[in-house]
C-alpha positions as CSV (number, residue, x, y, z in Angstrom):
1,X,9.3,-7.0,5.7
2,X,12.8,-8.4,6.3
3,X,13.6,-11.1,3.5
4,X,17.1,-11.5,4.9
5,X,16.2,-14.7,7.1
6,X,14.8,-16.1,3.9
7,X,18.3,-16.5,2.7
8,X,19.0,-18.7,5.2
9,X,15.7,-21.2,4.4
10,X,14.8,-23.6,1.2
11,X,12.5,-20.8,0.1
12,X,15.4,-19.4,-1.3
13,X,15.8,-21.7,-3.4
14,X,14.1,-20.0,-6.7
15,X,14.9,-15.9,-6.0
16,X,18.8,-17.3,-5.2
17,X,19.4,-13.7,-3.2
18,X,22.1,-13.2,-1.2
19,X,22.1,-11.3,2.4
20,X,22.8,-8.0,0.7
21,X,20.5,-8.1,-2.2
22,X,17.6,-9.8,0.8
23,X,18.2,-6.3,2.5
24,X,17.9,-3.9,-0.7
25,X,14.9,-5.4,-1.6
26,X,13.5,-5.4,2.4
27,X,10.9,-3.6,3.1
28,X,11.5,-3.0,6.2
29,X,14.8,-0.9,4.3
30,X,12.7,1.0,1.5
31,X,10.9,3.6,2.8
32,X,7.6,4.6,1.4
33,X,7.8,7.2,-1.7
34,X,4.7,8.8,-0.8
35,X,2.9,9.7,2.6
36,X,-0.2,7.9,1.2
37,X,-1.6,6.0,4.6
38,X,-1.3,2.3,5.3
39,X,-3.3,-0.8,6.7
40,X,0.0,-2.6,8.0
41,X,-1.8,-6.5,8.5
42,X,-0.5,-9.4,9.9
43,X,-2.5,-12.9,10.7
44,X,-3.2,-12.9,14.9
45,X,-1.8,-16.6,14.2
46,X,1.3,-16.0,13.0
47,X,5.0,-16.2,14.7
48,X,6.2,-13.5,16.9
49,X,8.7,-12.8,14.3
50,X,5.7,-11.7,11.6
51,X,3.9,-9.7,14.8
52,X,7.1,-7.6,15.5
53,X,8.4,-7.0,11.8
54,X,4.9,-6.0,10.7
55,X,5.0,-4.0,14.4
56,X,8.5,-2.5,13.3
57,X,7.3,-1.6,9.8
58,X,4.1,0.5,11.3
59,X,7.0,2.0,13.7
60,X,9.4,3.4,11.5
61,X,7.6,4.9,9.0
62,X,4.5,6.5,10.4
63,X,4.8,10.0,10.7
64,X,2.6,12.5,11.1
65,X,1.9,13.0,7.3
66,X,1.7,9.2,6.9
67,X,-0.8,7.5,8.7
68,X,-0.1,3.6,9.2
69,X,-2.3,1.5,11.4
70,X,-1.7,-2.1,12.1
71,X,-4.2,-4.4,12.4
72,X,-3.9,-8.3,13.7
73,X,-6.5,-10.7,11.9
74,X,-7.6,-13.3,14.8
75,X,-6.2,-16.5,14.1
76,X,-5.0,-16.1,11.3
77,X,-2.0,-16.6,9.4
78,X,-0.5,-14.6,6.3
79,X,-2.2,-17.2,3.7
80,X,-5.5,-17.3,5.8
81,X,-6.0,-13.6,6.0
82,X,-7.1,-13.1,2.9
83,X,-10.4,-14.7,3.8
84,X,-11.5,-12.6,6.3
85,X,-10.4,-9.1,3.6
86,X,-13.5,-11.2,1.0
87,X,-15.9,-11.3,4.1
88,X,-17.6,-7.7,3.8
89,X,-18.6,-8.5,7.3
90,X,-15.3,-8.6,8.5
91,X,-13.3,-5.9,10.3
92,X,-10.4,-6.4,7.7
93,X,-12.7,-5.5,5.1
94,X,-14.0,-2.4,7.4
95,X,-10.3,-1.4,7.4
96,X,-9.7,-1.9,4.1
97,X,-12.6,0.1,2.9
98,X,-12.1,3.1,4.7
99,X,-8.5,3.1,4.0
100,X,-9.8,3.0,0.4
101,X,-12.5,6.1,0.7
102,X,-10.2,8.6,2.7
């Protein structure tokens, strides 16, 4: 959600942003243009840093016309996730449906 530290790394090396462009495009920054609700996911795996942006995403921009719930995939990280959203057994995919029928 922040692509600022990004600058900073070798993944950088093909989008070429610098800090102020990493923070326009944030998402973190952008707030959502509808109150549409969200499933705000994160791998249970993953760094602190992924736990508290996705935490600080949920934070800022739920209100009480936009639901957002977050939701922590056990052991996972943000490339293994996806597995358990193809797994119709899976409480991802739970999530993900009912977000889908409300």
């Amino acid at each position: 959600f922040e692509l600022e530290p990004i600058v900073h790394t070798s993944l950088n090396t093909g989008p070429q942003m610098d800090i102020e462009e990493a923070v326009r495009e944030s998402p973190t920054f952008i707030p959502p243009v509808t109150n549409a609700p969200q499933l705000v996911v994160a791998g249970g795996g993953e760094t602190s840093e992924f736990l508290r942006q996705s935490d600080d995403y949920a934070n800022k921009f739920r209100s009480p016309e936009r639901a957002m719930e977050r939701y922590d995939v056990p052991e996972m990280d943000h490339f293994d996730e996806l597995e358990r959203l193809a797994e119709e057994d899976s409480v991802f995919f739970e999530k993900s449906m009912k977000l889908i029928r409300q």
